[in-house]
C-alpha positions, 0 to 999 in steps of 0.5 A: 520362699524363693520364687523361680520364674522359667520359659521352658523351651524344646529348641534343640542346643545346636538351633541358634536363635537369631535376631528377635527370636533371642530377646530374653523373655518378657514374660519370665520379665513380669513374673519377676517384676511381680515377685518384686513388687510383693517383695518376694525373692525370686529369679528368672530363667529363660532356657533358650540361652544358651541352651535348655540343658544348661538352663536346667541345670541352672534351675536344678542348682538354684533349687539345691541352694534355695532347700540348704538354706531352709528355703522353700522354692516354688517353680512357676512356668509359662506353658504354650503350645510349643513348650508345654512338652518340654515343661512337664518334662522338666517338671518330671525331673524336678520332682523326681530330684527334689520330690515334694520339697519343690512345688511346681505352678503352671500358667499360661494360654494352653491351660484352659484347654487341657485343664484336666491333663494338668490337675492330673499330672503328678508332677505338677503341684498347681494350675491356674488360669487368668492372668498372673496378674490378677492370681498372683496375690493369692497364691502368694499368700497361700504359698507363704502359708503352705496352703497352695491350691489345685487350682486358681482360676481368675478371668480377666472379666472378674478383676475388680480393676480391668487393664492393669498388666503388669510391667517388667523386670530383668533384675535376677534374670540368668545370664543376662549379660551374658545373652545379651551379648550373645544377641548383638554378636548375631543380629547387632543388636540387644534387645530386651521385651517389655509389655508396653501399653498396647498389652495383651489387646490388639486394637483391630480384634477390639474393634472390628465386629468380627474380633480376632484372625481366624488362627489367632489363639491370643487370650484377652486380645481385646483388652488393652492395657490402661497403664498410665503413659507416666508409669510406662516411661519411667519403666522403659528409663530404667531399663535404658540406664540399667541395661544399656541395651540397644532397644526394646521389643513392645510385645503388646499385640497392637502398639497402636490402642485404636483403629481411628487414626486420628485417636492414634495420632492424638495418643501418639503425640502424648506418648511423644511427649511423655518419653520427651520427658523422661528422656526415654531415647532407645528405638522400639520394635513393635506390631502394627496393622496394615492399616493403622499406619499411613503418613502421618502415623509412620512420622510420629513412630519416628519420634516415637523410638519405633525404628521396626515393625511387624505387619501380619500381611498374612496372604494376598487373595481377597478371598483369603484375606476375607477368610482370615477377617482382613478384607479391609487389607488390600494390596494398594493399602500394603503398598501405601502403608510399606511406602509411608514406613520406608519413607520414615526409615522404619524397617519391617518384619513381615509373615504370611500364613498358608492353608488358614484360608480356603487355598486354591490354584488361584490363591497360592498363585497369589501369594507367589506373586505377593513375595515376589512383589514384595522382593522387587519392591521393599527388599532394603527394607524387610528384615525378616520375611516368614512363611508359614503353614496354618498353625492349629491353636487351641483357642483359635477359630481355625482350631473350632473347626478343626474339632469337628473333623473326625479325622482329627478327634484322637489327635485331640483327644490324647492331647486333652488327655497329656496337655500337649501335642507331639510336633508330629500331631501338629503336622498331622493336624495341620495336614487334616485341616488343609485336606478338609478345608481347601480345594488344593492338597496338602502336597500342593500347600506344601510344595508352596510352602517351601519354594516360597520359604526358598525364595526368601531364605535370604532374609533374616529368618527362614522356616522349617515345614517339618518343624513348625514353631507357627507365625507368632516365632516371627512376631516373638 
């Protein structure tokens, strides 16, 4: 049995991925590390390098290899909203290649709210819901027994010990080398994801009483990783020595574990330390809040490795920002937080988010006045500046509501019905929830949109309204 480990992507060839965007995927990373610590034979394929056609190719001709050996391959794919199309299109010509001899697994954050779409397909042998983790064992086992399940279903409330996530592996990952090359021929670096241990949890949806953003559709966002500092480090030595990369992406959803400064700063010192002795140098790029940074904090990054930082800055109204569950975030606190960074030399990643709030003539002039604040004021240090319209995720706040517009019951349905929305239904989506809920038009919102997407098409990063790919693209 040999285990094929794939994040399936709909960007066109021609599209190049640029800076953050070309890391190889850290989740194709912990399925592989999984499959390596079960001593499993395995993988990993992530099709945006260097193009979806070639990696599929690749795939096909791994499966070929595999089946002339005796070998039986299993494909297990990650499945996200902006994937989840092209997915059951590979999983459509894999079957049709190698019918029943290639059994098909499909995991990932949009399962559960289209689960009948995906026990239903044909071309899909398996589904499972909860993390990789936790199912991971049992389907290993079944799998070598040849008795693999419809379904798996394992929440991470029902795991006997909560907080272990695993970590990574690059071994095994196709054209490696090669992509990370590819990476610092653009954006003069390299650079390879870990899942550190912050994990899936943010500590700010963990500890504020109203939980995540309204448009945050992230599964166990409350749940931080409980890895020892000691395992992490010895991890990110690996990697260093191993693949001499310039540095890596902690993908985990808050770096920092607490909203309490002091605990931060406590943990910071011991993660200092722990790094220290493992010899751990490489910079890091990680997510932080406008909040869980002030001088003191943005020193110890510096001698944490964290070089680069994405702050979810998201708007600039106090209505808005109250909307979306940040009214702690004010602009003097923006401005002390980018200041206690620059002074550190850490650099910053930056996204706004437009049409998640109630928008008006008043909160769009807002967000105008922000971008424009932020050119004048941090230009040398923002790496990427993103604006974007409200993405609908299933599993969000902003998607609840969206439900309950009647306009928007076919487009829900039929993705029920198919486990996926078309890129023209995303906009429809978005268009319906805008024209519902804010006092401005959707035209109005849009025109924003692109005159600010204009104003700062200098930075790294720039967004196409028509062909959205949401806020989480900056982050990842």
């Amino acid at each position: 049995m040999k285990l094929l480990n794939a994040h399936v992507t709909a960007i066109p060839p021609e599209r190049e991925r640029f800076d953050t965007l070309i890391a190889p995927s850290g989740t194709v990373g912990t399925l592989n590390e999984l499959a390596n610590a079960h001593g499993v034979e395995h993988m990993g394929f992530d099709s945006a390098f260097p193009n979806p056609n070639a990696v599929q190719i690749a795939i096909k001709n791994e499966v070929e290899s595999v089946l002339q050996v005796g070998g039986h391959p299993i494909l297990l794919c990650t499945t996200l909203v902006y994937n989840a199309e092209a997915t059951l299109r590979l999983a459509e010509e894999l079957k049709k290649d190698f019918s029943e001899r290639i059994k098909i697994v499909l995991g990932g954050q949009l399962i559960p709210f289209t689960e009948k779409a995906y026990l239903n397909n044909p071309n899909v042998d398996s589904v499972c819901i909860g993390d990789a983790e936790a199912i991971f064992p049992q389907l290993l086992a079944d799998a070598q027994s040849g008795d693999l399940r419809e379904q798996y279903t394992d929440w991470l409330r029902n795991r006997p010990q909560r907080g272990k996530f695993s970590f990574v592996n690059y071994d095994n990952f196709f054209a490696l080398e090669a992509r990370m090359a590819k990476q610092r021929e653009v954006s003069g670096f390299s650079q390879l994801c870990i899942q550190g241990l912050g994990g899936p949890g943010c500590s700010w949806a963990a500890g504020n009483k109203n939980g995540a953003c309204d448009f945050c559709a992230l599964q166990n966002i409350t749940e931080m990783n409980t890895q020892p500092l000691d395992a992490q480090m010895s991890v990110e030595a690996e990697l260093q020595e191993k693949f001499a990369n310039d540095r890596l992406f902690d993908v985990s959803n808050q770096f920092l574990p607490f909203i309490n400064p002091r605990q931060n700063a406590e943990w910071l010192r011991k993660y200092i330390q722990t790094r220290n002795k493992y010899g751990v140098s490489i910079p890091k790029y990680t997510y932080l809040t406008v909040t869980s940074i002030n001088q003191e904090i943005a020193g110890l990054l510096k001698e944490a490795g964290v070089v680069e930082v994405y702050l979810g800055v998201d708007h600039f109204d106090t209505e808005a920002l109250k909307e979306e569950n940040k009214s702690h975030r004010t602009t003097r606190r923006l401005e002390q937080t980018l200041n206690a960074l620059r002074q550190n030399g850490i650099t910053v990643r930056i996204g706004l988010v437009v049409g998640s709030s109630r928008e008006t003539v008043q909160s769009l002039q807002s967000l105008q006045d922000g971008v424009a604040w932020l050119k004048s004021n941090y230009r040398e240090m923002i790496k990427a500046l993103g604006v974007f319209p409200i993405y609908v995720l299933p599993g969000s706040k902003v998607y609840e509501r969206v439900k309950q517009i009647p306009e928007a019951r076919q487009i829900i349905e039929r993705f029920e019905q198919r486990g996926y929305f078309t890129k023209e239904e995303e906009a429809e989506l978005t268009r319906i929830y805008i024209q519902n809920h804010s006092e401005a038009s959707p035209e109005e919102i849009e025109d924003v949109i692109k005159k600010l997407q204009d104003s700062v098409a200098e930075f790294t990063i720039s967004h196409d309204y028509n062909n959205s790919p949401g806020p989480e693209s900056l982050r990842e």
